[in-house]
N, C-alpha and C positions, 0 to 999 in steps of 0.2 A: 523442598518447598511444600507447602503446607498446601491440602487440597483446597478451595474457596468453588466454592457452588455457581456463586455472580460471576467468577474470572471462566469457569467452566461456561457459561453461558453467553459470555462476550467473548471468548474461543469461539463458537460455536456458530455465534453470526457473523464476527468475520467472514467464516469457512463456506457458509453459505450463501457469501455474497461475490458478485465478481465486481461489484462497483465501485471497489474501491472506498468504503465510508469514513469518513472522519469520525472523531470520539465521541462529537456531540448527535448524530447520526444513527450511531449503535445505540448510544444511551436513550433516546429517541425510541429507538425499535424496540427494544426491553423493557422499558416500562412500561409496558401493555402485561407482560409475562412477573417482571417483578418492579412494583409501584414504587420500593422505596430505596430504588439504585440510585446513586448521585455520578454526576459528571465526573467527580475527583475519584471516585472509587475505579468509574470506569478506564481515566488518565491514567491510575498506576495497576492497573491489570494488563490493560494494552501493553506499557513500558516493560512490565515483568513477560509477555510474551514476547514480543522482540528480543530481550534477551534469551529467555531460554531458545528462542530459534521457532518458536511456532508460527508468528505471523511476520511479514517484512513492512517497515515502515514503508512510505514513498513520503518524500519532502519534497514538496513545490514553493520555492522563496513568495512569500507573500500572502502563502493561503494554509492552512489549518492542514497539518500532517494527515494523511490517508494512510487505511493500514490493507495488507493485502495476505491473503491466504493461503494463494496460490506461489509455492516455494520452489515450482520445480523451474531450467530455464527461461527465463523472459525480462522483457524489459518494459517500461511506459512510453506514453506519450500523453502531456497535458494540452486540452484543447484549451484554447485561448478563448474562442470563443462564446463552449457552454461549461468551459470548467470542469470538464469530464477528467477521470484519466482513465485509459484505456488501454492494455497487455498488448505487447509488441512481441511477436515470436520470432526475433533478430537470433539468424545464425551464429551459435554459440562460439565455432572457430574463429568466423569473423568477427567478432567483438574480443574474443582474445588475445588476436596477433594484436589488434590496434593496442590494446590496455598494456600488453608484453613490449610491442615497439617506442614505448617512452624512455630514453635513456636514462643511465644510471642513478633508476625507483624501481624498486621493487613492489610489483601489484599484487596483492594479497587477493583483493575481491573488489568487484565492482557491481553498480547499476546505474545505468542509463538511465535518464529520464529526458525524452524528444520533448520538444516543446514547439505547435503547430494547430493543426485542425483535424478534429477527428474525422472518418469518412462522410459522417453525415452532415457535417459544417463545412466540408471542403465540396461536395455537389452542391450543397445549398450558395456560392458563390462564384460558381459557376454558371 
């Protein structure tokens, strides 16, 4: 793959974010740094990093894909309430008997995505 300076820079803020940003979000924060990025440039840099394995999608039905940096164990959870998504550090074994105890499927890989209230929306309702 061919080096791209703008894909190097949209690596770069993923990695330095935990919040989880959506495409238009990044492209947002980069244009301060380079004025003449487009949205579509930024869609298929994303798409070429999920593939080669740098950044991991998260997909919430309904809301604009989030991409995340952080590749080592974990999982999400989408708040309902402010649309956050937030890193779950769900014990590894335990998420693999469940994924392993599905009958005759073989589980390749997985992610969870919980879907609830984050800490700070679940005091706030209490």
């Amino acid at each position: 793959m061919r080096y791209s300076h703008q894909r190097e820079l949209i690596l770069k803020e993923v990695l330095s974010r935990t919040d989880h940003p959506t495409a238009e979000q990044i492209c947002t924060s980069l244009r301060e740094v380079c004025p003449r990025l487009s949205l579509g440039t930024v869609y298929r840099d994303l798409n070429t990093l999920v593939e080669i394995g740098k950044v991991r999608r998260v997909s919430i039905p309904g809301e604009a894909d989030r991409f995340d940096g952080e590749l080592g164990v974990h999982q999400n959870l989408f708040c309902r309430k402010c649309r956050k998504v937030v890193s779950l550090p769900i014990q590894e074994d335990e998420l693999r008997a469940l994924a392993t105890s599905c009958p005759d499927v073989k589980v390749e890989n997985y992610f969870l995505t919980l879907f609830g209230l984050c800490s700070e929306c679940a005091k706030q309702e209490n």
